[in-house]
Phi, psi and omega in degrees: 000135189237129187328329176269344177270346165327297197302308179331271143004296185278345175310291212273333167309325200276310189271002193000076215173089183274075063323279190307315169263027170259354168311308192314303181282004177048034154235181195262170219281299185324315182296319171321314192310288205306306175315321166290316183286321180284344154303318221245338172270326171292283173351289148135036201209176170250118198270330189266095186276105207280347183253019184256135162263148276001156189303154171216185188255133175295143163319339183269324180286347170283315158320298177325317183256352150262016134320307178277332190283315170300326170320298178295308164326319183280329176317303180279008158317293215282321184309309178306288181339292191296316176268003150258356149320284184309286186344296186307314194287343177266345172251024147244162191252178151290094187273118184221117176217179207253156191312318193283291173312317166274006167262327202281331189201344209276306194313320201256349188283295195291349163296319182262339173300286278234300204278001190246327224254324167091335167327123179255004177285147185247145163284125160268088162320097179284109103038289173274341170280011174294326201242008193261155168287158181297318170274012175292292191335317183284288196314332170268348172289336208260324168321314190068051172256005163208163187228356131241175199211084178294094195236149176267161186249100174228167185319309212270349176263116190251013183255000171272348166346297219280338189253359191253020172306162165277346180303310147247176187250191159173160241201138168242104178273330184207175157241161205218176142199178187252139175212139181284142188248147172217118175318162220234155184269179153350300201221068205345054150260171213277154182300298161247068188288143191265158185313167172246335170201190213278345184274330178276006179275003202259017154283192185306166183270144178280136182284149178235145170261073224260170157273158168308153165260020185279343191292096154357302227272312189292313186291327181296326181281309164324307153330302213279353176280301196304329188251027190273130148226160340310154190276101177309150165267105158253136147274123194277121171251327162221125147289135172260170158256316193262140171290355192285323173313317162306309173312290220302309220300294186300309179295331167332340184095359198295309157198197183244142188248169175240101139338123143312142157297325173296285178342301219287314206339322195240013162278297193293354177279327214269344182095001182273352171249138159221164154312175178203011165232199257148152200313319203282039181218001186276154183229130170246153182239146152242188188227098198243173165230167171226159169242175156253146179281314209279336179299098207254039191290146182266341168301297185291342186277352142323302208266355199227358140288319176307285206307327167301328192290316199285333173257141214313000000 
């Protein structure tokens, strides 16, 4: 049974007159006719009595017919529901950034977006992206299960390659860097420091507080050991995947680690962080967002012109 012929039905109950209601329904009147009759053949029964002037309905089709007028009714209920569900869901956009990023920046970034920008699309934050690795973060933009992607950005993450396609772009929001941390002693000098020249790298090994290596965050520091002199000796004592994990681990005292500097900002005002380096142990980040060109969402194009506009 097909969902137009209810309708079909409830047309010739109301106009009782299969002309006016196959005008009604924009078909031509034979085709209407085989639709009631394939209805009255599904049903099993006859709903139409064809031989009353005016046309009437059977006692069964009159039953017959407040099912279907509630059948229909609910439908274009439900129909409506689903395209303003879609509408709302085509203006707003789709957000996926990182546990670090969205305590550190996403929050205060998207505050000043929402009150400057005049945009009535709202960032929706998937949530569950808090917790994803740098290549999930790619794999749902090329997927389209979100539609930006707030990620930090350095020369040594060689899988946002993948993101440098003519398919996508991608807006430089801020700049970061990773700079290494330590609790801090009595007398806030850092608990653990890495050496300033070749005679202090020749001491005992520093316990680290490191990233995972599935991690973006890993490739950088790493990059950045290999070409350090003096070299430090570190012992990995825990790995993270998240830097927010890492902030607890290092204030804690367990060893010293490399921080976003925005993450570390407000443990070091508090005295529960200090440095453990010198500039030259500092990593710079940027703070990018990317898009895919083909997502023709009307909102985000909106929203990434606005953003175009804010950058240099």
């Amino acid at each position: 049974m097909e969902l137009r012929w209810l309708d079909d039905f409830c047309a010739l109950a109301r106009t009782r007159h299969f002309s006016r209601a196959a005008d009604e329904r924009h078909v031509s009147q034979p085709a209407f006719s085989r639709r009631i009759k394939m209805l009255e053949e599904e049903v099993g029964v006859t709903l139409v009595d064809r031989n009353s002037i005016p046309l009437c309905l059977t006692p069964a089709g009159e039953i017959f017919l407040h099912s279907c007028e509630a059948i229909s009714q609910r439908m274009q209920i439900t129909k409506k529901r689903c395209r303003d569900l879609q509408a709302q869901q085509q203006n707003r956009i789709s957000f996926a950034t990182s546990q670090s990023l969205y305590v550190s920046f996403f929050q205060h970034w998207n505050q000043h977006i929402n009150q400057s920008s005049g945009l009535d699309a709202p960032l929706e934050v998937n949530l569950k992206s808090s917790n994803w690795i740098g290549t999930e973060f790619i794999q749902a933009l090329q997927q389209n299960t979100c539609d930006l992607i707030m990620c930090y950005w350095h020369t040594t993450m060689q899988a946002y390659q993948d993101l440098f396609a003519t398919d996508y772009e991608y807006l430089v929001l801020g700049q970061d860097s990773l700079q290494p941390m330590s609790a801090p002693q009595a007398d806030q000098t850092p608990l653990f420091a890495l050496p300033d020249s070749m005679d202090q790298s020749k001491g005992k090994s520093l316990p680290y507080i490191a990233y995972h290596q599935s991690t973006f965050l890993a490739q950088a520091v790493s990059h950045s050991l290999q070409h350090a002199a003096p070299s430090p000796s570190l012992l990995t004592v825990n790995e993270n995947i998240h830097p927010v994990s890492a902030r607890a681990m290092i204030c804690e005292g367990f060893g010293l680690g490399w921080l976003p500097a925005r993450l570390a900002r407000d443990e070091l005002n508090k005295g529960n962080l200090c440095l453990a380096g010198n500039a030259q142990w500092h990593i710079p980040l940027e703070i990018r967002l990317y898009r895919k060109r083909s997502n023709d969402s009307t909102a985000l194009q909106q929203l990434w012109q606005y953003l175009a506009g804010l950058t240099p």
